[in-house]
C-alpha positions in Angstrom: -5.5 -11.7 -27.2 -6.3 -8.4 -28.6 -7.9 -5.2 -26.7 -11.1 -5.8 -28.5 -11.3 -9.7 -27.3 -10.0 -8.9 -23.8 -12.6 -6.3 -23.4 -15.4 -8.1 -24.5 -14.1 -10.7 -22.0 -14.6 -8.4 -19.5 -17.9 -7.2 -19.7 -19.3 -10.6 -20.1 -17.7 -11.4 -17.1 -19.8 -8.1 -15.2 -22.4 -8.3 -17.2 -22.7 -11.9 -14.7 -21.8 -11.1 -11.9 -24.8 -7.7 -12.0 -27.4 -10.6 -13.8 -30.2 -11.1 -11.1 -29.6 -7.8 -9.2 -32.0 -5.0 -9.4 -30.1 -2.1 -9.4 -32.9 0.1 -9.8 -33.9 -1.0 -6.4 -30.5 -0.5 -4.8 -29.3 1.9 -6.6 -26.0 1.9 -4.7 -25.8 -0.8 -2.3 -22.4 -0.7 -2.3 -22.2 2.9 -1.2 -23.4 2.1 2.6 -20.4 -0.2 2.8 -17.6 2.0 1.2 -15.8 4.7 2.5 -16.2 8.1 0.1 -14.4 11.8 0.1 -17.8 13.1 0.5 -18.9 11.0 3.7 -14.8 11.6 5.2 -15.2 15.2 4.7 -18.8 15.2 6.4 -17.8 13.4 9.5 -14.1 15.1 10.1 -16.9 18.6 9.8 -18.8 16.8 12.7 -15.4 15.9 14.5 -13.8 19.3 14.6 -17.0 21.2 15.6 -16.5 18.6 18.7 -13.0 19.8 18.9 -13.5 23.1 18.8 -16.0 22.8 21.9 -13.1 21.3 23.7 -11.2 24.4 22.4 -8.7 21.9 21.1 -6.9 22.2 17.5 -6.3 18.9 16.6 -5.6 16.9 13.1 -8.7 14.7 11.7 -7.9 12.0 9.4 -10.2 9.2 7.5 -9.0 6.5 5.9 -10.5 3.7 3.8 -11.0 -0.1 5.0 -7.2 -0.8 4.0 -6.1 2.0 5.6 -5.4 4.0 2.6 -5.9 7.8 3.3 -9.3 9.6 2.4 -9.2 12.8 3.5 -7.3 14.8 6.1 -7.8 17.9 8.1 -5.4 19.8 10.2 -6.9 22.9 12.5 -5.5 25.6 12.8 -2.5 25.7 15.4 -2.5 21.7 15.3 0.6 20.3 16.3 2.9 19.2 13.4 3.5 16.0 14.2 -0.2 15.2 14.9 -0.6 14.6 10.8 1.7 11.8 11.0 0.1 10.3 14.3 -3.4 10.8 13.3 -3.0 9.6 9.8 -1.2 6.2 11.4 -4.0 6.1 13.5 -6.4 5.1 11.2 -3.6 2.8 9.4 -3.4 0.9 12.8 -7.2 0.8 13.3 -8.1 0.0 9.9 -5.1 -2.6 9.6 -5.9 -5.0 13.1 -9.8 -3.6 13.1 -9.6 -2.1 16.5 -9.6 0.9 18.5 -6.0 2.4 19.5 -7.3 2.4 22.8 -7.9 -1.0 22.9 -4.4 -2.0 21.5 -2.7 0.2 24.2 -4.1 -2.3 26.8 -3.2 -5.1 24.5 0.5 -3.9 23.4 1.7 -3.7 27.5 4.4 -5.5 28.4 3.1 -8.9 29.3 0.1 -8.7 27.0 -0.2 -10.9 24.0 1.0 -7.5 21.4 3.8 -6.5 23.3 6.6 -4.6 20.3 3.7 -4.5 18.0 4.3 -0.4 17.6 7.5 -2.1 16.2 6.3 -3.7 13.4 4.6 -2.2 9.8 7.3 0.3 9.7 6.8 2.2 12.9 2.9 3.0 11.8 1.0 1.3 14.6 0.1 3.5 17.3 -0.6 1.8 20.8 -2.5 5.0 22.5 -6.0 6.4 21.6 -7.2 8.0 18.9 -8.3 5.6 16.3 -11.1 4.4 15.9 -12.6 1.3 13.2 -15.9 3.0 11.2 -18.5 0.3 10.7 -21.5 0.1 9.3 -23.5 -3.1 9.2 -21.2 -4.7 11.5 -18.9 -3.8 8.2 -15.6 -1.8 8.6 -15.4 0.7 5.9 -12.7 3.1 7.2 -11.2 4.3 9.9 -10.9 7.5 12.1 -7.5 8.8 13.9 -7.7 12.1 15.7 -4.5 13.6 16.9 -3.6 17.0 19.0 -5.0 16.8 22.3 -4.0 14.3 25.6 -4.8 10.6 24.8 -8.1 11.4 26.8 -9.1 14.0 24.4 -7.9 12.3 20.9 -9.9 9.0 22.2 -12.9 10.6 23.4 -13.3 13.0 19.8 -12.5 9.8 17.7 -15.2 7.3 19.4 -17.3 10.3 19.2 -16.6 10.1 15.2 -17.1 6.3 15.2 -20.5 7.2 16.9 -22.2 9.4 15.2 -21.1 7.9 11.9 -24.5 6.5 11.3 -26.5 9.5 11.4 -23.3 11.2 8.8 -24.2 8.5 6.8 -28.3 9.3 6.8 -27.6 12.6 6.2 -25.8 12.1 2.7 
């Protein structure tokens, strides 16, 4: 097959799968259910006023639904380290579609994920932080929050999963 063929293949092939949709209607139905640089870098805004409240410098990331890094934001003073942990936050919460803090109950020994923070190349994280971002009962990202005690990091990232809604309304 030549380019011209192959490409002709493939916009017959969207040209059906868009026949019967008005997208004049919806003009971007998709973007409620898809995680975007502008929507990251609005809610990790709403996350670090929280933190600075708190007076805490912390990292912020946001990642997509496969746990591929959006954006990240590291306060001033932040802890080092806290970019790794807050960026494998949102792999872990993205990647089993639950919060850290849930899986630190879960991964105990005796609990059905017991070694799990041993598996994916040492990126889970079994302590709070990271929070699944759904919208529609959809998971389009994920949050991870890293700097302050586990209290703190859990409490500014289910803040984030919170409040994403009303980041959303506001793009």
């Amino acid at each position: 097959m030549d380019e011209q063929m192959i490409s002709k293949a493939v916009e017959a092939v969207l040209r059906q799968m868009t026949a019967g949709r008005d997208t004049k209607s919806h003009p971007c139905e998709c973007k409620k259910h898809k995680m975007t640089l502008a929507l990251a870098k609005a809610l990790i805004e709403r996350v670090e006023k929280k933190a600075e409240e708190m007076n805490l410098a912390v990292v912020i990331a946001v990642s997509d639904a496969a746990g591929r890094l959006t954006a990240v934001h590291c306060m001033d003073g932040a802890y080092i380290a806290s970019y790794d942990i807050a960026v494998n936050k949102t792999f872990t919460s993205a990647g089993l579609k639950m919060s850290t803090a849930k899986l630190a109950a879960l991964s105990q020994p005796g609990q059905p994920l017991y070694g799990i923070q041993h598996t994916n190349e040492g990126k889970i994280v079994i302590f709070g932080g990271g929070e699944p971002l759904e919208t529609e009962g959809k998971i389009i990202g994920a949050l991870g929050v890293s700097g302050g005690s586990a209290e703190e990091d859990t409490f500014l990232a289910a803040y984030g999963r919170e409040i994403l809604k009303e980041v959303i309304s506001c793009q």
